[in-house]
C-alpha positions in Angstrom: 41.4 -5.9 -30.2 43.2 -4.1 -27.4 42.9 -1.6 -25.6 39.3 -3.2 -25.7 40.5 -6.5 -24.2 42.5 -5.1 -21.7 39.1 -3.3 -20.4 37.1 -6.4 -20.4 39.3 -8.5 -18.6 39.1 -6.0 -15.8 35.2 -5.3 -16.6 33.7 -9.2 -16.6 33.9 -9.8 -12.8 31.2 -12.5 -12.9 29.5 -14.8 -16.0 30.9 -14.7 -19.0 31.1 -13.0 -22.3 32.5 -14.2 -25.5 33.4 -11.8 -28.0 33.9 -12.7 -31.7 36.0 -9.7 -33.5 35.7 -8.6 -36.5 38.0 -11.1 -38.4 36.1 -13.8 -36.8 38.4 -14.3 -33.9 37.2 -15.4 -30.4 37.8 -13.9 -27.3 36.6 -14.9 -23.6 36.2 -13.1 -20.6 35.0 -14.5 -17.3 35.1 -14.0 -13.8 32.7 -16.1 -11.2 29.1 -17.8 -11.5 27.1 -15.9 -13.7 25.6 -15.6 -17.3 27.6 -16.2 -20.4 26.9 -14.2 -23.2 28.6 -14.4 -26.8 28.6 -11.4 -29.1 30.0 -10.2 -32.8 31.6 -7.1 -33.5 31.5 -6.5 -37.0 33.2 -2.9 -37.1 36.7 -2.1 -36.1 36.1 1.0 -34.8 34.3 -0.2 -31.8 37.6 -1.6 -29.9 38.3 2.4 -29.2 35.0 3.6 -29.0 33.4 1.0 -26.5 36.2 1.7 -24.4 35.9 5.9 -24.0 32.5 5.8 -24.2 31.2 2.5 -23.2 27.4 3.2 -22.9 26.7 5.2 -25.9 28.9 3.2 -28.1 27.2 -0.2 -27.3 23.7 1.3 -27.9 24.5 2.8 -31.2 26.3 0.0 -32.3 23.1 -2.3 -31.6 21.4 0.4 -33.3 23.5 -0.3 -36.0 23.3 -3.9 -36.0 27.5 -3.7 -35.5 27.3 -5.5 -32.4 24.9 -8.5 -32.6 24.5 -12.1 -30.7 24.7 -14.8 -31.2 24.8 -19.0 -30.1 21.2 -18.0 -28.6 22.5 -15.2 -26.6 20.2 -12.0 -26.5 20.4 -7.9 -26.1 18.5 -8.8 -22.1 21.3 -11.2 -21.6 24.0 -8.9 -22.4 22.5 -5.8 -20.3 22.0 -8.4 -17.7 25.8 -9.0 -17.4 26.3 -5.1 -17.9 24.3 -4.5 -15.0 26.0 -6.7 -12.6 29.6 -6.0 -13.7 28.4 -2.2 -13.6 30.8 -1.3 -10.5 34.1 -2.9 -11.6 33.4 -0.8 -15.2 33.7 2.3 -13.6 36.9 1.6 -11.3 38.4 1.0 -14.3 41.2 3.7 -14.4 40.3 4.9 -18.2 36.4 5.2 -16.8 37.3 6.9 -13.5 39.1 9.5 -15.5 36.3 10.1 -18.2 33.9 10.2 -15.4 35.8 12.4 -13.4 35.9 15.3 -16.6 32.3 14.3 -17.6 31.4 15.2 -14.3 32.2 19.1 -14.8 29.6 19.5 -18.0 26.4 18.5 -15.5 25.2 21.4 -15.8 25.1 22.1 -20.1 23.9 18.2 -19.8 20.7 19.0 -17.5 20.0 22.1 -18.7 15.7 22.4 -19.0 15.6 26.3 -19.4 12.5 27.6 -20.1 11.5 26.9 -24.3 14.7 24.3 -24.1 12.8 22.1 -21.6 9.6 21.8 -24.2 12.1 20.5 -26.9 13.3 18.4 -24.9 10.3 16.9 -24.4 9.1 16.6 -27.4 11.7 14.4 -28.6 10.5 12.1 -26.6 6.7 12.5 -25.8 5.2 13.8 -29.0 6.6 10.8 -31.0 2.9 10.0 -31.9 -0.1 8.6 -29.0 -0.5 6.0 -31.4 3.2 4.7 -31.1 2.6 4.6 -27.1 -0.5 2.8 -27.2 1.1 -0.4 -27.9 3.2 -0.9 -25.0 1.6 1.2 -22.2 -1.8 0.0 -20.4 -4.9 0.7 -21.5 -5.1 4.2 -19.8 -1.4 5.0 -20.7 0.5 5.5 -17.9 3.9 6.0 -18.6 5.3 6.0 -15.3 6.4 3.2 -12.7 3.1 1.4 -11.2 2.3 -0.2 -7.8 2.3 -4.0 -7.8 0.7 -4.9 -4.6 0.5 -8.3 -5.2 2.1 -10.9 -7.3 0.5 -11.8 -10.7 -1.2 -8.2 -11.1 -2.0 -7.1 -14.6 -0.2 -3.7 -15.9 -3.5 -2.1 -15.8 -4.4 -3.2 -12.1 -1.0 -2.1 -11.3 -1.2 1.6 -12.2 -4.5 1.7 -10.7 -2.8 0.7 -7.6 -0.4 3.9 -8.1 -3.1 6.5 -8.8 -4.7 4.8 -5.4 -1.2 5.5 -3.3 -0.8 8.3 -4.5 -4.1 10.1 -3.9 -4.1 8.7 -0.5 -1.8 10.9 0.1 -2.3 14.0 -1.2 -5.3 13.7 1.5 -8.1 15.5 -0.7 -11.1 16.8 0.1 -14.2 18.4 -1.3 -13.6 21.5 -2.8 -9.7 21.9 -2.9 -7.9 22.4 -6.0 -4.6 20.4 -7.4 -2.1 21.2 -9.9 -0.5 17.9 -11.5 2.4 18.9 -12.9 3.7 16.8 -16.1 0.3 15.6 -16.1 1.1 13.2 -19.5 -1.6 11.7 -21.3 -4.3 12.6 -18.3 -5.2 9.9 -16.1 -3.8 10.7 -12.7 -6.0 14.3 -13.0 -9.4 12.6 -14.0 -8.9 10.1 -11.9 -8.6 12.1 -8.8 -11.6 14.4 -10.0 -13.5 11.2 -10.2 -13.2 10.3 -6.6 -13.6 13.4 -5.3 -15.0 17.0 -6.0 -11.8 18.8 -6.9 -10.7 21.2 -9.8 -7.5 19.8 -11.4 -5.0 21.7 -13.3 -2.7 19.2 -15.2 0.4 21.2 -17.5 2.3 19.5 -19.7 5.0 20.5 -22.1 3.9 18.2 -24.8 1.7 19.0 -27.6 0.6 15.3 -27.8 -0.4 14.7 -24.4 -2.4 18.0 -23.8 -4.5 16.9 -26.9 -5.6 13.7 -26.1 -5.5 14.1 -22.5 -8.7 17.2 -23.4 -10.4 14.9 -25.5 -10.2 12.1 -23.0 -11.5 14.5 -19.6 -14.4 15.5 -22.6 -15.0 12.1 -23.1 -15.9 11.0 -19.4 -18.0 13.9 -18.8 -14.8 15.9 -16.1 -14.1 19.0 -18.6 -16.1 20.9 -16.0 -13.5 20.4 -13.1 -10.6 19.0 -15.2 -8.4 21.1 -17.4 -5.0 20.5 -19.5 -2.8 23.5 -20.9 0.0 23.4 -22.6 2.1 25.3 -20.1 5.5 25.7 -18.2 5.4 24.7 -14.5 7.2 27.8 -13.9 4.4 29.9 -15.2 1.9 28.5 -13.1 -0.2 30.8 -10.6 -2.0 29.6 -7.4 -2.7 28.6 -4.6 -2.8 25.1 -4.9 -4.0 22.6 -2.0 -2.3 19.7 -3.6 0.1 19.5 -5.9 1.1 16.3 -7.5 4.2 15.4 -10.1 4.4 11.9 -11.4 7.7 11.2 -13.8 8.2 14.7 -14.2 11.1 15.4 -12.1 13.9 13.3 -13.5 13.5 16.3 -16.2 14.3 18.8 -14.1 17.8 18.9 -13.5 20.0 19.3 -10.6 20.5 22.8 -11.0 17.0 24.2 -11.5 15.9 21.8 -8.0 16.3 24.8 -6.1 13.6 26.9 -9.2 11.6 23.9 -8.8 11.3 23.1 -5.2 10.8 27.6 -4.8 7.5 27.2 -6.8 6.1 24.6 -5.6 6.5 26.6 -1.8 5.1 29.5 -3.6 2.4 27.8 -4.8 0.8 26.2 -1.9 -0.6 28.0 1.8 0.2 26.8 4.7 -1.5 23.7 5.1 -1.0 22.5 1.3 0.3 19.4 0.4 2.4 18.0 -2.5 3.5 14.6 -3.6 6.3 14.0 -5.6 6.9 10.8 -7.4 10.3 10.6 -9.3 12.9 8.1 -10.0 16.0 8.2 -8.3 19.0 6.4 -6.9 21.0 4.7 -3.7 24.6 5.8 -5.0 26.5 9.5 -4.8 25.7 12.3 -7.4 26.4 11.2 -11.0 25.0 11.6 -14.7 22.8 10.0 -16.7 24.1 7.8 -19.6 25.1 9.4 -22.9 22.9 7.2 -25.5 19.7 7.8 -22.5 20.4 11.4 -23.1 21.2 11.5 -26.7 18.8 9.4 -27.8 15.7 8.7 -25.4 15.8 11.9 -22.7 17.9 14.8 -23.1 18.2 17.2 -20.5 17.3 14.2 -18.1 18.8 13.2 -15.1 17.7 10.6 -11.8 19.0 12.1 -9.0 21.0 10.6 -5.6 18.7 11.3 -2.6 21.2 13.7 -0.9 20.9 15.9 -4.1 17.0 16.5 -3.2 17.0 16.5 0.1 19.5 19.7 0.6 17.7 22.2 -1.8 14.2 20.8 -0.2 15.9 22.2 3.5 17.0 25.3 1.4 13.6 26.1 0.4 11.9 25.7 4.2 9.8 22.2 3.2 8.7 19.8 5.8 9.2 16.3 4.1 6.0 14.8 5.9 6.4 11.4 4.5 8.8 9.1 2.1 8.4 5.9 0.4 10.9 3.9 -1.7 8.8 1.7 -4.7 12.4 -0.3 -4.9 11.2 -3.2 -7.1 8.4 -1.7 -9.2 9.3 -0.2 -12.0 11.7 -3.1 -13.0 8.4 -5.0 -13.2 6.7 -2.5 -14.8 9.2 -2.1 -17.6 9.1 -5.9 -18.1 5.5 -5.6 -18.9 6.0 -2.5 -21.1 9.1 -4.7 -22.9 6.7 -7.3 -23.5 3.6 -6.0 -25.0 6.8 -3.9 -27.3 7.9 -7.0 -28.6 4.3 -8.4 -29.4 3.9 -5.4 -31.4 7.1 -4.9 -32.9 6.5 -4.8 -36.4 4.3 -1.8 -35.8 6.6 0.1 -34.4 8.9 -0.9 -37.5 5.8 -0.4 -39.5 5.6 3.3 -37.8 9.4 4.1 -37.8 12.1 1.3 -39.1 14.0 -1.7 -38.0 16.6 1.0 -35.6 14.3 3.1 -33.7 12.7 -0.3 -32.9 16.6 -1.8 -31.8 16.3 2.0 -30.0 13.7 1.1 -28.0 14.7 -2.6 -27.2 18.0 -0.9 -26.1 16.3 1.5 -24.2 13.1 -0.8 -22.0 15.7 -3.5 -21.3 18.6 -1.3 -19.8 16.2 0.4 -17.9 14.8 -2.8 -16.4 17.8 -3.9 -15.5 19.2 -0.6 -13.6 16.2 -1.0 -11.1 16.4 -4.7 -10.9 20.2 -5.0 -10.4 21.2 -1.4 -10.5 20.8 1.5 -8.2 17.9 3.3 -9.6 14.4 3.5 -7.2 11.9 5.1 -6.9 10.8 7.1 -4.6 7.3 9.2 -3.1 8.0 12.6 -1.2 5.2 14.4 0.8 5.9 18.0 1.3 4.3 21.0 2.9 4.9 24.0 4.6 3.4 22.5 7.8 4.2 20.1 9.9 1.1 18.9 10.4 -0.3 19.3 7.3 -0.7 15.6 7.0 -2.0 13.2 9.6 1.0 12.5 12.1 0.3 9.1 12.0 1.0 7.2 8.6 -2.2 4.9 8.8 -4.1 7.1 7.1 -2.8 6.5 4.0 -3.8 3.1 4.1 -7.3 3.4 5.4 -7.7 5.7 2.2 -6.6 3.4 -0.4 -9.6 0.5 0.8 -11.9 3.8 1.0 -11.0 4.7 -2.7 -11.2 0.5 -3.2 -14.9 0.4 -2.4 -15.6 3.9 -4.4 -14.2 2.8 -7.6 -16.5 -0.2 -7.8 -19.2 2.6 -8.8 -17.1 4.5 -11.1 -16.6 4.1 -14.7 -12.6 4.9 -14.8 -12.1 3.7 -18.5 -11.3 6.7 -20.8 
């Protein structure tokens, strides 16, 4: 089984994994205190491949049902010890050297030019609103939520988010706010429910821009809220606030500086816009190969110091930050559960691998923000300095105003 063994002995730094090869053979791996996890390999080829291409070659072969395990060991147990042997994987001399060449193809990986960014989100969002239904919450959110206090539903959660996040963008009567990747529509009606503003949410998907016009005709907002199937980039203001949730990490590193120019063109002076986006503690890297092949292409979570140089280049006052470090971890445990509850509908809407997809896909991600590097964080931009209150306690005196003026509002669409 070498050169895979040789990798593993470096790789397991704590727990324990036990492989079983494909002629039934067993191998052990441990370092210090940790989990112990015991696994099969039923096809050869994976002693090469999980070595050059770790990541992509471990979700496929789950995929594949090539790698299974076993002795009550699960797929969350095995990510688990992936997660916190992550570091001493990639000083591994064979990694540092793939990384190292990967590294100059960023570019071809994150590009999201104009008609190549809608496919590339329409391999994952227009899989089918009825396929999202079953893991999301009720007003399907599909983006990392707010839990304020322990033992918090999904739902009261993402309520929590919309709350934060329209604290501060600082609205008042009459202004009008573009949301850009506005998904399935909540985050627009939502706002336009609390106060008297005219929202403009674009999306790229097909899917979302449906039923996110059906549901703003449904609560009686079609008036003041509008969706369009439209490029960011072809968006004309001014906006007073502008608002992104989960759209970002689709950008790419080099169109930050395309994206960061509009939204300065887009606002006046004393505009406002919040960003919320996934990113990460550690130095400049890439996403994963099976995240990109399979679940995002074009995607990418970017280091802090990648944002924060093209946001100087463009003359942006970053008025405010917040890091939601915990979050989504517990937000993509809830969405992991209610996808296991309803897994044989998502076999019964696809098959047995896009369901092992999926499992791959919630679980890993879990695990990079509970014992990985990804976060998330809230940026508050403007042209101004003081565009925003110069002292933060605004932000919560407006979440227990909105508190109080949602018990009078019907917000279930």
């Amino acid at each position: 089984m070498f050169p895979l063994s040789h990798m593993m002995k470096s790789f397991i730094r704590k727990g324990r994994l036990n492989v079983i090869d494909a002629d039934g053979r067993r191998h052990v791996f441990s370092g210090g205190p940790g989990p112990e996890v015991t696994m099969r390999l039923t096809d050869r080829t994976l002693y090469r491949s999980l070595v050059f291409n770790s990541e992509l070659a471990a979700g496929e072969a789950y995929m594949n049902g090539t790698l299974r395990f076993e002795e009550g060991s699960t797929l969350r147990d095995f990510l688990q010890l992936f997660s916190i042997n992550r570091l001493s994987l990639g000083s591994y001399p064979i990694q540092k050297v793939l990384r190292a060449i990967k590294m100059r193809f960023r570019k071809r990986q994150q590009s999201n030019r104009k008609g190549q960014a809608q496919q590339n989100v329409a391999h994952h969002y227009d899989l089918g609103n009825d396929f999202y239904k079953l893991f999301l919450d009720e007003n399907m959110l599909y983006s990392c939520a707010y839990f304020r206090e322990p033992g918090e539903t999904l739902e009261q959660a993402q309520r929590n988010k919309l709350r934060l996040l329209a604290a501060k963008l600082g609205l008042k009567p009459g202004m009008k706010v573009l949301d850009i990747g506005c998904g399935w529509g909540d985050l627009a009606m939502y706002l336009a429910a609390l106060e008297d503003v005219e929202v403009l949410g674009v999306t790229l998907s097909k899917e979302q821009q449906a039923l996110a016009t059906e549901r703003a005709r449904a609560a009686g907002l079609s008036d003041r809220v509008t969706f369009e199937l439209r490029d960011y980039r072809d968006v004309t203001g001014p906006f007073d606030r502008i608002v992104s949730v989960g759209m970002f990490e689709h950008v790419g590193v080099h169109h930050y500086n395309e994206f960061f120019k509009k939204l300065n063109a887009l606002m006046p002076d004393d505009g406002v816009a919040v960003l919320h986006s996934i990113g990460h503690m550690s130095p400049p890297g890439m996403a994963s190969a099976w995240l990109r092949k399979y679940i995002f292409p074009g995607a990418y979570s970017p280091a802090l110091s990648e944002v924060f140089s093209v946001v100087e280049q463009n003359s942006l006052w970053v008025t405010d930050l917040e890091f939601l470090r915990v979050h989504y971890a517990t937000t993509l445990a809830h969405w992991g559960e209610r996808f296991e509850n309803n897994r044989d509908k998502v076999v019964a809407l696809y098959d047995e691998r896009f369901a092992r997809m999926w499992e791959f896909y919630l679980i890993s991600a879990e695990m990079m923000f509970r014992t990985g590097s990804q976060l998330v964080f809230h940026m508050q931009l403007s042209r101004s300095r003081d565009a925003a209150p110069i002292v933060r306690d605004y932000i919560t005196d407006r979440q227990r105003d909105y508190i109080e003026r949602e018990k009078g509002l019907d917000l279930s669409v």
